[in-house]
N, C-alpha and C positions, 0 to 999 in steps of 0.2 A: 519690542525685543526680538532681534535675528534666533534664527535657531542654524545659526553658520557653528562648524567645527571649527578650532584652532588650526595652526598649522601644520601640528605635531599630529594631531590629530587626523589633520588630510594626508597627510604623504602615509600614515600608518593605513588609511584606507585604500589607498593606490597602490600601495607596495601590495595587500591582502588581495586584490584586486586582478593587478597584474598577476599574482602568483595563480591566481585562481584558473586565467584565459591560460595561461601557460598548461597548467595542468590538465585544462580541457582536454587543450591540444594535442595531449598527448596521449592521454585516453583515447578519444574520438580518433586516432593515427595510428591505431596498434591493431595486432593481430588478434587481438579478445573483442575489440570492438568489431572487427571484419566477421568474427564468428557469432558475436550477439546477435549481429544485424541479418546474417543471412540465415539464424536462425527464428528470428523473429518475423520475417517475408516468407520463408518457409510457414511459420506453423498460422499466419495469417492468409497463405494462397491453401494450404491445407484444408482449417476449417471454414475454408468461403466466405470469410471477412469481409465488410463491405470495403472494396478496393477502391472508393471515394474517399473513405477516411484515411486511409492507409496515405493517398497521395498527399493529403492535408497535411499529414504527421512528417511524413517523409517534407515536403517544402519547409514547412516551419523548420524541423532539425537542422536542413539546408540553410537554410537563411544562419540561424545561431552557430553552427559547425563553421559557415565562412567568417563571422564578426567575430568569432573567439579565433580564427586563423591570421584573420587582417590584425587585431588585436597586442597575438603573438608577433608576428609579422613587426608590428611598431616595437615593441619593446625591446625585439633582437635589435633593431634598427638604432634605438638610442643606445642602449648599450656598447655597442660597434662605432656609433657617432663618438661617446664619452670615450671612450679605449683611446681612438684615433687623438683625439684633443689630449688627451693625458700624453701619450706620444710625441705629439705635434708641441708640447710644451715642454718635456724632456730632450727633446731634438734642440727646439731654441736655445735652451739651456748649456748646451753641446758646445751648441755654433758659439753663443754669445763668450762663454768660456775660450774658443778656440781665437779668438776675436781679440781678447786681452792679452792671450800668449803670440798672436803675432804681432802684435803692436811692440809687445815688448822684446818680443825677438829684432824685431825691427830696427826699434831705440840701438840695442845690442851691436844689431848689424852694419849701422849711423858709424856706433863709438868705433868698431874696427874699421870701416875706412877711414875714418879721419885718420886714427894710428896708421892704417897702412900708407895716408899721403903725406904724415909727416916723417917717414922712414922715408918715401921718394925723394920728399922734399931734401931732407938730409944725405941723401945718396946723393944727389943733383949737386949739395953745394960740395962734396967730398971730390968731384971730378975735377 
């Protein structure tokens, strides 16, 4: 027996997911976060903290602050990929459209010269 999720079930944990790294992101990117942190190195050089730990803490958050950046990074990325393709498929649509009305302008444009050489033709035989 799998203990796999459905499908509904996966996109509902990627969407929670992604929302999550997004949100990181933007906490960890904001001016309360700049204040947290320099107050926390503050009151850590303060009371003489061991400044071994401090660099441990500091790399890990590094490391997680970048994968929830790359993260966001990806999902602006699709996003902007799907836009473009939604786009890229209303544009076809466009063209494809514009396609059928010159074909038929065309036809259109066929039927008036013919009229216009059988008016020469008839001028011709009138001389």
């Amino acid at each position: 027996m799998t203990n796999q999720l459905d499908p509904n079930q996966q996109q509902k944990s990627k969407i929670f997911f992604s929302k999550s790294a997004v949100i990181f992101v933007r906490i960890f990117g904001s001016w309360i976060s700049v204040a947290a942190h320099t107050l926390i190195f503050a009151g850590w050089f303060i009371f003489r903290l061991d400044i071994e730990k401090l660099l441990i803490i500091v790399s890990i958050e590094a490391i997680y602050i970048g994968i929830f950046i790359l993260m966001a990074e990806n999902i602006e990325t699709a996003q902007r990929e799907h836009l473009q393709e939604i786009k890229h498929q209303k544009d076809m649509a466009v063209i494809k459209q514009d396609i059928v009305v010159d074909k038929e302008s065309l036809k259109e444009l066929g039927k008036v010269h013919q009229k216009v050489d059988q008016i020469k033709k008839i001028i011709k035989e009138k001389e």
